[in-house]
DSSP file (Angstrom, degrees, kcal/mol; ACC not computed):
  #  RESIDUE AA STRUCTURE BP1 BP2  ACC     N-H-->O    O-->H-N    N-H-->O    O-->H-N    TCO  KAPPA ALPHA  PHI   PSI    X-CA   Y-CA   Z-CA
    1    1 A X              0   0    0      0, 0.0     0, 0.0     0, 0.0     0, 0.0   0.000 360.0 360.0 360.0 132.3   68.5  -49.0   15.9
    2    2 A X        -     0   0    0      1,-0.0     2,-0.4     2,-0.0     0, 0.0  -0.122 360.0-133.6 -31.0 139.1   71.2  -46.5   14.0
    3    3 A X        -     0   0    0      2,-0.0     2,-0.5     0, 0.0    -1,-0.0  -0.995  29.0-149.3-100.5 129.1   74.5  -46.4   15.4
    4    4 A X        -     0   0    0     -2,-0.4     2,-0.2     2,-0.0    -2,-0.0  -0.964  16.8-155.8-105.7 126.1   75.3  -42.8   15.5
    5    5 A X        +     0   0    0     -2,-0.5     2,-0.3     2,-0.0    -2,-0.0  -0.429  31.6 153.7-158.4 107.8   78.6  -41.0   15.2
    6    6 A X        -     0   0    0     -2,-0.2     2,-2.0     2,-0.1    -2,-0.0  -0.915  46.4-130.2-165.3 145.7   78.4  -37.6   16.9
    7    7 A X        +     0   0    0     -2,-0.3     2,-0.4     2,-0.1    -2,-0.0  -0.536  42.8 175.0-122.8  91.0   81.3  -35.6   18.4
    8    8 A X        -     0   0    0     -2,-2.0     2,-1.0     1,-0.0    -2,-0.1  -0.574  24.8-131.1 -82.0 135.4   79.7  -34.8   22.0
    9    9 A X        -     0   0    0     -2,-0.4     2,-0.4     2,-0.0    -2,-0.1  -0.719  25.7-158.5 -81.6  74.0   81.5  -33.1   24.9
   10   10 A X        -     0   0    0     -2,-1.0     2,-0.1     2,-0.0    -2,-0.0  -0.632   6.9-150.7-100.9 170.3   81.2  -34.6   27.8
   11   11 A X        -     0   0    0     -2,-0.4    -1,-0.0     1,-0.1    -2,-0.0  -0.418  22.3-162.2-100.5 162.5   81.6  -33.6   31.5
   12   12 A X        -     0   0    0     -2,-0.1    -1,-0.1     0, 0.0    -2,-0.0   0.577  41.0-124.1-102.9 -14.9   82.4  -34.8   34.6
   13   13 A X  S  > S+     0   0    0      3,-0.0     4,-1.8     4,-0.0     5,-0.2   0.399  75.7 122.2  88.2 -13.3   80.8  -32.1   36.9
   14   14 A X  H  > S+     0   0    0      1,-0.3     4,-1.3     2,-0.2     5,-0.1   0.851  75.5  42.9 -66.7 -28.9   84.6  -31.6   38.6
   15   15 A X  H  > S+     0   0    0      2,-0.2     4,-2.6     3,-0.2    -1,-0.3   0.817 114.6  54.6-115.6 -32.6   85.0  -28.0   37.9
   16   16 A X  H  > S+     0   0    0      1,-0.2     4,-2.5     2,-0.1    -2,-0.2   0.985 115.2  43.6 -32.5 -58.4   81.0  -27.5   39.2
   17   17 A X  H  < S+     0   0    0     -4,-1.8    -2,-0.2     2,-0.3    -1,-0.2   0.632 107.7  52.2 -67.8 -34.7   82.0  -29.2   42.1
   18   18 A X  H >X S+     0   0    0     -4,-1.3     3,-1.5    -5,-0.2     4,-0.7   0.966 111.4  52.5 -57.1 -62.6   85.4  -27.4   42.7
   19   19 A X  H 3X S+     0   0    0     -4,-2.6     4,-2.8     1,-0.3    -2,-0.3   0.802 109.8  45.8 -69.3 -15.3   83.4  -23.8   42.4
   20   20 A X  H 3< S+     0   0    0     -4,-2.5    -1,-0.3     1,-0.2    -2,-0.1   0.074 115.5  51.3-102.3  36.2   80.7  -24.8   45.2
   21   21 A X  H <> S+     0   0    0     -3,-1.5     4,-1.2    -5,-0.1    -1,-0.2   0.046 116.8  37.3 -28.5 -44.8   83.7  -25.9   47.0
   22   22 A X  H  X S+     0   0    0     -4,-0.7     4,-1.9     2,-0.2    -2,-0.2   0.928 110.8  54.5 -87.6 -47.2   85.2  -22.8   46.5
   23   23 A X  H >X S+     0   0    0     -4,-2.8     4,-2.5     2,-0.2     3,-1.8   0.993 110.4  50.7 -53.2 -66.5   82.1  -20.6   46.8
   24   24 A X  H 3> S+     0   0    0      1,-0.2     4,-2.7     2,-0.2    -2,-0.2   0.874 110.4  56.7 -46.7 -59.9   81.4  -22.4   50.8
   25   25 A X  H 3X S+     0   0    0     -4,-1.2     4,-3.1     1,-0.3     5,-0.3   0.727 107.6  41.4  25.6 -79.3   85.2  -21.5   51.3
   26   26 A X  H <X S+     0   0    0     -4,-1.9     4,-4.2    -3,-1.8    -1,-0.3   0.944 106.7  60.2 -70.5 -39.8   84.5  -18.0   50.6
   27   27 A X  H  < S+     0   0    0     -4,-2.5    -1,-0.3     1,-0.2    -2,-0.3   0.969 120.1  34.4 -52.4 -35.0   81.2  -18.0   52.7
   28   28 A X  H  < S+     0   0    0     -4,-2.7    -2,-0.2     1,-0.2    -1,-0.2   0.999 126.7  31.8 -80.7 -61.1   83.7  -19.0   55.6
   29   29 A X  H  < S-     0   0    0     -4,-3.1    -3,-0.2     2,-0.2    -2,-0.2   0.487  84.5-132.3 -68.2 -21.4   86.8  -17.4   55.0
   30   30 A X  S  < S+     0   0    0     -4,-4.2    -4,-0.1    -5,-0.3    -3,-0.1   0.872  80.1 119.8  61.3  33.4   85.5  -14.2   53.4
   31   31 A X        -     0   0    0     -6,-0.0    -1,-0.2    -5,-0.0    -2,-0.2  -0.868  62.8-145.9-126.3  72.2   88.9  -15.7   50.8
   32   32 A X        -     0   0    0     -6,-0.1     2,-0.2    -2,-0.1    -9,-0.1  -0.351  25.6-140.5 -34.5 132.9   87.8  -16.5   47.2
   33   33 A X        -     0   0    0    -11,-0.2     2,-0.2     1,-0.1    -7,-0.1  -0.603  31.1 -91.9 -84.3 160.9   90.5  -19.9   46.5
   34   34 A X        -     0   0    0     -2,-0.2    -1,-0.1     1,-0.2     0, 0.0  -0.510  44.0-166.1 -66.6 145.7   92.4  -20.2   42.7
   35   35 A X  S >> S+     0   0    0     -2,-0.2     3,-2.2    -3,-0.1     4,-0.5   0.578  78.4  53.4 -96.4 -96.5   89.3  -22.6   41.3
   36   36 A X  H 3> S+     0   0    0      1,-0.3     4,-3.8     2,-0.2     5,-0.5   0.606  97.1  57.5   6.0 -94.1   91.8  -23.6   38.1
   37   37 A X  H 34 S+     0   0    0      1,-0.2     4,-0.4     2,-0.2    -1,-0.3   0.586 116.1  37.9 -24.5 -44.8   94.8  -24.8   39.8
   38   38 A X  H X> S+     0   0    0     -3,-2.2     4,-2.3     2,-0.2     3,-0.6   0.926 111.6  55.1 -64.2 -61.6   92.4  -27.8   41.9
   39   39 A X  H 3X S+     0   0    0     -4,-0.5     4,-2.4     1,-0.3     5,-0.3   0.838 108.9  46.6 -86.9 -15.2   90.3  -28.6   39.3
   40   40 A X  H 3X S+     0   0    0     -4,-3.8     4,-1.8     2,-0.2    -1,-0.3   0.959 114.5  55.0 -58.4 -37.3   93.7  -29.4   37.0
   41   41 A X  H <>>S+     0   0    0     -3,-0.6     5,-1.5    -5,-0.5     6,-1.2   0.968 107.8  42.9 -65.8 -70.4   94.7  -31.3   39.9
   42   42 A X  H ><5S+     0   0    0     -4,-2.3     3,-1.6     4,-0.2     5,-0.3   0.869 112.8  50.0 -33.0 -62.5   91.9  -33.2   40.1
   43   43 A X  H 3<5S+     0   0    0     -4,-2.4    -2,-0.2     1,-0.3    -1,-0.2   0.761 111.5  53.5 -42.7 -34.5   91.5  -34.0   36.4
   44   44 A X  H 3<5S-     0   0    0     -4,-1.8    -1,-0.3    -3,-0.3    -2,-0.2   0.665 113.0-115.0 -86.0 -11.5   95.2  -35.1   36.4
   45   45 A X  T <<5S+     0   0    0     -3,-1.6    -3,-0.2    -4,-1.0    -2,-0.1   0.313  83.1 121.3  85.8   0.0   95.0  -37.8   39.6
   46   46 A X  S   <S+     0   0    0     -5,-1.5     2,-0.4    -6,-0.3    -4,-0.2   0.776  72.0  43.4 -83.7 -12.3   97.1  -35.8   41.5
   47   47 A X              0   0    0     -6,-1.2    -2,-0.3    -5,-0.3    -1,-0.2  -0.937 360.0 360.0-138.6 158.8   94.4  -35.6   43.9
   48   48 A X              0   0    0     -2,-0.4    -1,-0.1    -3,-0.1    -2,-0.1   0.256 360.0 360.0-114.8 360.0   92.2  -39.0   45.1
């Protein structure tokens, strides 16, 4: 097998996961939430 060298992006799914978090939210609260502001949060360990 080739080793190959290729400069891929990947994801974690966190900021999917935030907005269908955010979207049930709204369905309830009839309140869009900041999306952004969580999903930094997340990324950063500031929340477990």
């Amino acid at each position: 097998a080739q080793d190959y060298k290729a400069d891929i992006k990947v994801l974690d799914g966190s900021g999917m996961l935030v907005g269908q978090a955010a979207q049930a939210y709204f369905v309830w609260r009839n309140k869009m939430p900041e999306i952004l502001p969580v999903v930094k949060a997340l990324k950063s360990g500031e929340l477990k």
